[in-house]
Every structure is written in structure tokens, then in C-alpha cells.
C-alpha positions as CSV (number, residue, x, y, z in Angstrom):
1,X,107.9,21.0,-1.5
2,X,104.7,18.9,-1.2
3,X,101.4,19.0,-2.3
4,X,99.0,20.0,0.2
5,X,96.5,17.4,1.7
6,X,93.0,17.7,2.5
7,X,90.4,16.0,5.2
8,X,87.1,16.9,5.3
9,X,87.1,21.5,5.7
10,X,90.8,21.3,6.7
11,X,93.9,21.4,4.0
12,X,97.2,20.4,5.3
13,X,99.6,22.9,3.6
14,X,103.8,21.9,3.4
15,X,105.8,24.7,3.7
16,X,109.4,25.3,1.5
17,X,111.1,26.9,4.9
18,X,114.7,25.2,4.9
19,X,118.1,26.4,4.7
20,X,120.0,28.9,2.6
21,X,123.3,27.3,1.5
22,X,125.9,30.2,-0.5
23,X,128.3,27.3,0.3
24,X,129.0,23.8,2.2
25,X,129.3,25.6,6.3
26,X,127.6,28.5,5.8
27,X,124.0,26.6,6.0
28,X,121.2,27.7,8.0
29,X,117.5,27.6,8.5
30,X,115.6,30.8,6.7
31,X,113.2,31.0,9.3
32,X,113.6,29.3,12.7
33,X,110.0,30.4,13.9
34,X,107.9,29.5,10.4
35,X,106.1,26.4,10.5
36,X,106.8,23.4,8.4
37,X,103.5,22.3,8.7
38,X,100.3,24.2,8.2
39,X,96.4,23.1,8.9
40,X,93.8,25.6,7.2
41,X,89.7,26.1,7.0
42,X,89.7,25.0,3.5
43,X,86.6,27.5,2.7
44,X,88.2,30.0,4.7
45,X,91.9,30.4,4.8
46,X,91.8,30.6,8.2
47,X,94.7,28.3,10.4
48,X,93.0,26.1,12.4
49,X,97.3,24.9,14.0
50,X,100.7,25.1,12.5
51,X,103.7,23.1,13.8
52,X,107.3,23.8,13.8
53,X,109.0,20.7,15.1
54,X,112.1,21.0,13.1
55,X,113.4,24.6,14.4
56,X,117.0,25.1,14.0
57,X,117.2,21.6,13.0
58,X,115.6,22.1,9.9
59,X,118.5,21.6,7.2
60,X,117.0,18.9,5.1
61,X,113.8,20.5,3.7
62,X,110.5,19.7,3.5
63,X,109.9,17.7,0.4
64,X,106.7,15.1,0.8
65,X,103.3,15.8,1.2
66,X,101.2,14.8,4.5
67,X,99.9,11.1,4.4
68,X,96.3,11.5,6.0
69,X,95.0,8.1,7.9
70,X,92.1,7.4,9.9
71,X,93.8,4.5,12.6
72,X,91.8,3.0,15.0
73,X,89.1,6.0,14.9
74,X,92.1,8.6,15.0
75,X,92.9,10.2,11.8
76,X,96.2,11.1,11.6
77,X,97.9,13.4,9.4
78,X,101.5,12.0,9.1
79,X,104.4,14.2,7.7
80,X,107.9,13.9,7.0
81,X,109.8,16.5,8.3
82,X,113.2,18.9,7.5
83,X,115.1,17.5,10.5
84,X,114.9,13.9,9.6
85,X,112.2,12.7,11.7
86,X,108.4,12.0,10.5
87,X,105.7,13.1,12.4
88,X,102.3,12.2,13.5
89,X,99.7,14.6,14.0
90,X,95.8,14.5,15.2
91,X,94.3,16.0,11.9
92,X,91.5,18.2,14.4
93,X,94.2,19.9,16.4
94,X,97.8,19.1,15.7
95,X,98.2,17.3,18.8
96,X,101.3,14.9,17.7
97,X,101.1,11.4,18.3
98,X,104.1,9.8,17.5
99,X,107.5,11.1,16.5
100,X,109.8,9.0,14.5
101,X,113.8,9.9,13.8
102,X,114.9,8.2,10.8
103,X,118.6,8.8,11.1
104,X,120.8,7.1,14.1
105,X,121.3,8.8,17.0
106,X,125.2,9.2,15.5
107,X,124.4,11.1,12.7
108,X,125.5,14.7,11.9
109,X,124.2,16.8,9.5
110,X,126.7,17.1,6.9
111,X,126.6,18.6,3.0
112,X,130.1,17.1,2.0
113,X,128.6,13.6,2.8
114,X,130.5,11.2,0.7
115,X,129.4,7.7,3.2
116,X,126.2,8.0,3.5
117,X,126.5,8.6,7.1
118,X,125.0,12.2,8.0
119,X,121.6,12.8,8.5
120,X,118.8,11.9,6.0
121,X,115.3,13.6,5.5
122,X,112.5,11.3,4.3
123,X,111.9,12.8,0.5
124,X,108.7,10.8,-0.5
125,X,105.2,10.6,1.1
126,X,105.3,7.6,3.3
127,X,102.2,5.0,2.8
128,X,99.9,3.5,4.7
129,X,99.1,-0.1,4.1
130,X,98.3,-3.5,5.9
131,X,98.5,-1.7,9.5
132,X,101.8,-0.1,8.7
133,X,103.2,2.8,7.4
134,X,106.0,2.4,5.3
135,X,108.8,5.5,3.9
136,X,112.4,5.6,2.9
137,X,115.4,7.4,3.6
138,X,116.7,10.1,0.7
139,X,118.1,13.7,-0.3
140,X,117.5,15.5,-3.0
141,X,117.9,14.0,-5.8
142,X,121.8,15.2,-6.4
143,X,122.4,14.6,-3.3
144,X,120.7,10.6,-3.0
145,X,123.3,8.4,-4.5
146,X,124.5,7.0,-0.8
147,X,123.6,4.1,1.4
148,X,120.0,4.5,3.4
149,X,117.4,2.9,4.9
150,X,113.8,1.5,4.3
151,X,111.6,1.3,7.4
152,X,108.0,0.0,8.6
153,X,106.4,1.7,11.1
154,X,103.5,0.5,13.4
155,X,101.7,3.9,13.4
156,X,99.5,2.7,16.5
157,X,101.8,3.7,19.1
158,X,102.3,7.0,20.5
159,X,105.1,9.2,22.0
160,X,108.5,9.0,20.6
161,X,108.8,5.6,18.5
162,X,112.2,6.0,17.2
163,X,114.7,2.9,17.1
164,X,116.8,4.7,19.5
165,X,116.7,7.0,22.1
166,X,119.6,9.2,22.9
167,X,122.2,8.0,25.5
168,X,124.9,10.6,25.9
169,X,126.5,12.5,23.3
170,X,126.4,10.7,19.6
171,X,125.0,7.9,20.9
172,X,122.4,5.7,21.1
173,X,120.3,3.2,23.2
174,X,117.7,1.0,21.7
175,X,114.3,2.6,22.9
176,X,111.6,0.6,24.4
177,X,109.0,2.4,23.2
178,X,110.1,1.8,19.3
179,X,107.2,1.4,16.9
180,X,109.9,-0.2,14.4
181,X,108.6,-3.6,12.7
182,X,111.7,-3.7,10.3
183,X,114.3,-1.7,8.8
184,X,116.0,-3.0,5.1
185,X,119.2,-1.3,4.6
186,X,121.3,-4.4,3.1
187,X,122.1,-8.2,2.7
188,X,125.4,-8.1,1.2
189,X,128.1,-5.7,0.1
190,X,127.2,-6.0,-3.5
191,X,125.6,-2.7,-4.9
192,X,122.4,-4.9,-5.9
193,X,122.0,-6.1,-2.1
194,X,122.0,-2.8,-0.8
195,X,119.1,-0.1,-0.2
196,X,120.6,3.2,-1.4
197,X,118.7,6.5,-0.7
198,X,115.3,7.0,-2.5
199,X,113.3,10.2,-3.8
200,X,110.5,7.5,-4.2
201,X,107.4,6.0,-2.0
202,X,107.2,2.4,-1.9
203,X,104.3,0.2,-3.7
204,X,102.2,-2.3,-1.3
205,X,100.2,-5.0,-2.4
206,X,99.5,-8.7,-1.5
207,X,102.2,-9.1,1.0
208,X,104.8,-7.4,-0.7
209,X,107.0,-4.3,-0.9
210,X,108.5,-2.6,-3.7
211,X,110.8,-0.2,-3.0
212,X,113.2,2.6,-5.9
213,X,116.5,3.2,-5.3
214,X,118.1,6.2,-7.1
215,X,121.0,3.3,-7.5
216,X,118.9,1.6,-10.3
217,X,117.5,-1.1,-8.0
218,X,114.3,-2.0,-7.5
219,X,113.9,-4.0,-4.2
220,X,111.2,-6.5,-3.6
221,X,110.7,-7.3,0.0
222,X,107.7,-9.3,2.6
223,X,105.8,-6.3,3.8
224,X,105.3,-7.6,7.5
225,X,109.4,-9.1,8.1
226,X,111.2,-6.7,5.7
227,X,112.9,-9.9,4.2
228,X,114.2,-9.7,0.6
229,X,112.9,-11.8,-1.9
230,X,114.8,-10.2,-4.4
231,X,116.6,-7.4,-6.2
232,X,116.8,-5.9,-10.3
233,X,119.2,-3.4,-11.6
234,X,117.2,-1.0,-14.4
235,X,121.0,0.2,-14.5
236,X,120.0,3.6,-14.0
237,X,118.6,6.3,-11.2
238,X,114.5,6.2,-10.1
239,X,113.2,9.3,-9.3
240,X,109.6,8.4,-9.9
241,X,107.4,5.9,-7.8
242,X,106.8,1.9,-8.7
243,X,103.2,1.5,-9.9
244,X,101.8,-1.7,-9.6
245,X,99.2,-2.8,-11.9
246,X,97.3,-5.9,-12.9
247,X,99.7,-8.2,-11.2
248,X,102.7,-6.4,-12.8
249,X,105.3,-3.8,-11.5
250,X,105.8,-1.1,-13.7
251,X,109.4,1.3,-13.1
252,X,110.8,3.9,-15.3
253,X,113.9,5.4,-15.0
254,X,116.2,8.3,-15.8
255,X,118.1,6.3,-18.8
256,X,114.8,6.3,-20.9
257,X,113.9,2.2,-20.2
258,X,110.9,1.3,-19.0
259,X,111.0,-2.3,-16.8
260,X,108.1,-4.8,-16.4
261,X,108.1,-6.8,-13.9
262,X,106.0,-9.3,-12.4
263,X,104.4,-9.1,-8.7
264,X,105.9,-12.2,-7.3
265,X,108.3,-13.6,-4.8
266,X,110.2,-14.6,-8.0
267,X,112.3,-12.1,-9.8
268,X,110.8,-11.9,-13.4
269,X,111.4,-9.4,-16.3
270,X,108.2,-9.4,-18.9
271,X,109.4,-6.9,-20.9
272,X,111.7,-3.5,-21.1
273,X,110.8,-0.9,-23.5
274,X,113.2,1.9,-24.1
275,X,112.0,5.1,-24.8
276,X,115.3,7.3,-25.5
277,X,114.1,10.0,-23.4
278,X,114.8,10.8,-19.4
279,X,111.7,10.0,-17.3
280,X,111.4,11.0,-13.7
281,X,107.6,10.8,-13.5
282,X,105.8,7.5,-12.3
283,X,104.4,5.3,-15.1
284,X,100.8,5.6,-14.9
285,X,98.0,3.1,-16.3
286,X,94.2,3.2,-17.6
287,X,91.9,1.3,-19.9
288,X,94.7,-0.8,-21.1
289,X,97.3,1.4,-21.9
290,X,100.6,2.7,-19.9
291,X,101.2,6.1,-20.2
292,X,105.0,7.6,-19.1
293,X,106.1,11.0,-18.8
294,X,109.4,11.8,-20.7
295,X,111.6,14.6,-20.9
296,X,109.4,16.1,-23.8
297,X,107.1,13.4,-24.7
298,X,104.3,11.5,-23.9
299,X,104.3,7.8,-24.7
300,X,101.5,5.3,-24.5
301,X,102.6,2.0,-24.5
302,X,100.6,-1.4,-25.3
303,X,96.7,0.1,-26.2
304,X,94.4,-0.8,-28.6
305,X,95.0,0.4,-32.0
């Protein structure tokens, strides 16, 4: 579950409502009437609106905390959701403003998923940067290690902003309304040229996007067209977040190696440190030094001595 968010007297509380699962086909929701959702008087406790959006729908959990963004004068509290679609909500009242499914209109929820082709839930917190907002498509983590998608999301339009719009059973029709700038899911059939599904929110900054795979692969893309610039294998799963840092790009992953990058259209490694110790924390850095959190350690790497 997420951490809550807060704006101004109100806190914007996640909830852990999903499914029980004793096996794959006996899943269903706990509670089809709690909220995923809540908004609370921060001094008082008392709930100001609650939303329940996914219902019976709700299979894939709530795992990322609210993003709150004032746009154009309207703040907005924006939340992934357990049915696969992220939400939009006026932070004063929990009127929604824009809906957004991230799976196609095809996709059935399914735990035996071995193609990557049921339904997603957005894992991370999505991020707001350079007019857009930008989020991934995941599981949990045992569950991530299939194909998925990266979006950017114009998070000025309002209604339902989804790629598609439902046209008969299983199907889909493009939707006029979409508030899709780009999606990345792949430039080639090579496991390097393909967005898998990600636990992790992206990193934007001067133009660019960098985007975790729990693959290994950390994708480098042109934040307003989506295009590629280009792709490195850490050769082993992200659960953490990029951080990007003094012009660098700075990944850690669950094999214990710690990649430096640098924040350019050209791929280029500065250094890799390995640390012989699993890391699923994002590398974080101040006053010089980068500090990662390991299995059971703590290392600071490059300060002053």
C-alpha cells in the first residue's frame, strides 16, 4: 500500500482493500463497498470524501501513493487504482476529473498470466513533469517479469481519457477523447528493446525519460514523443526508482551493482560499483556522497574522506 499524501488540512490516505487469493480462481475483492481512496481533515480525522472506483473490479491492489498537482489552478490528487485504471480527483471534493485505463480494452484479469497479456495495475506513483504525467505498467513484484507499457498522459483533459473506449465485447475503438501523448512498449523483439513491467516511477529531467524495468533495463526515452534514445541491461531486476543527480543517472538493482550513467541522449556507463548485497531501495544523494540501501547495510559511496 501507499503512503498517504497531504495538501494543505487534507491527507489523502491509500487503502490495502484488494483480493483474497487461497488459490489461482478462487480470487475476490475483501470488501466491494470499502474505498480505495480516502480524503481526511488532517487535525481532525474527520473524512472530508472517499472513492471506491474499482468495486468488484478491484483485483490488482492498491500499491502507489496519490500524486498531488496543482494544473491550471486545479489541484489534483491523482491515484492509481486496483482495477488498472488511474484516477484523477479534485483534492477539495473528490470530484474526478479524468479516468485513465491502462490495460486494452482485451484484457482479462488473469493470475496464471504467463504473456503478459491480462490486466496490469500501475504499481508506482506516477509523476508530474513538463505538462505531463508520466506512470508505468507492473504487478507485484513476483508477479512483473512480463511485457507492459510506459505511458504520458496530458492531465489537462477531463472525462474518460483512455486510449480506447469499449466497442463490444473484448474490444476496443480508439477514443476521441484520449489524453494519450505516447505509449513505449517496444522497438524490437530483443529483450533489451522491450519495456517489461515496472514496480518503479520514472525520472524526468531536461527532456528526457528514464524509465526501470524489473527485466534489468533501464530505458532512456524523449519525454514529449516517447522515442528511444537508448537502452542498458544492469542484468538484473529494479525494484527501486532511477535517481538522477548532477547530470548523472544513478540505478541499483537486486544483484548488488550499482550503475552510473550519464544523462544524455548517448548511452554512457561512468562507472558500476558492486556491493554484494540485494538492493531494492532507490539510491539516494547529498553533500557529495551516494547513499544505497542493501539487504542489511548501508553503503556510502564516493564522499569525502
Amino acid at each position: 500500500m501507499g503512503s498517504p499524501a497531504i495538501y494543505k488540512d487534507l491527507l489523502f490516505v491509500p487503502t490495502g482493500n484488494g483480493v483474497d487469493a487461497d488459490h489461482p480462481g478462487a480470487v475476490k475483492v475483501r470488501a466491494l463497498e470499502a474505498p480505495s481512496l480516502v480524503c481526511l481533515n488532517k487535525r481532525t480525522g474527520k473524512v472530508v470524501w472517499k472513492d471506491n472506483s474499482p468495486g468488484k473490479e478491484g483485483y490488482g491492489g492498491n500499491h502507489a501513493s496519490p500524486l498531488i498537482v496543482d494544473i491550471a489552478g486545479k489541484v489534483q490528487v491523482i491515484h492509481p487504482q486496483a482495477d488498472g485504471w488511474v484516477r484523477s480527483f479534485e483534492a477539495l471534493t473528490g470530484k474526478l476529473v479524468w479516468k485513465f485505463d491502462s490495460n486494452r480494452k482485451e484484457a482479462k484479469w488473469d493470475w496464471l498470466d504467463n504473456q503478459g497479456t491480462a490486466r496490469h495495475v500501475v504499481v508506482a506513483t506516477p509523476v508530474y513533469a513538463e505538462k505531463y504525467v508520466y506512470f508505468g505498467a507492473g504487478r507485484e513484484a513476483e508477479f512483473s517479469l512480463l511485457p507492459g507499457r510506459l505511458f504520458c498522459v496530458d492531465p489537462t483533459k477531463v472525462g474518460d481519457i483512455s486510449s480506447e473506449l469499449e466497442d463490444g465485447k473484448g474490444k476496443g475503438k480508439p477514443n476521441p477523447n484520449s489524453g494519450l501523448v505516447w505509449d513505449y512498449t517496444k522497438v524490437g523483439d530483443n529483450p533489451t528493446e522491450v519495456m517489461f513491467q515496472t514496480t518503479s516511477s520514472v525520472a524526468v529531467y531536461s527532456g528526457l525519460v528514464i524509465a526501470l524495468d524489473r527485466a534489468g533495463s533501464v530505458h532512456c526515452l524523449d519525454a514529449k514523443t516517447g522515442k528511444r534514445y537508448w537502452t542498458h541491461d544492469t542484468r538484473s531486476a529494479q525494484l527501486g526508482d532511477p535517481l538522477v543527480a548532477d547530470g548523472k543517472v544513478y540505478v541499483a538493482n537486486e544483484g548488488g551493482i550499482v550503475t552510473i550513467l550519464e544523462l544524455s541522449k548517448v548511452p554512457k556507463v561512468v562507472a558500476k560499483h558492486e556491493c554484494d548485497s540485494i538492493m531494492l531501495a532507490p539510491p539516494v544523494f547529498a553533500n557529495g556522497t551516494l547513499y544505497v540501501l542493501a539487504h542489511n547495510r548501508l553503503f556510502a559511496i564516493g564522499g569525502k574522506k
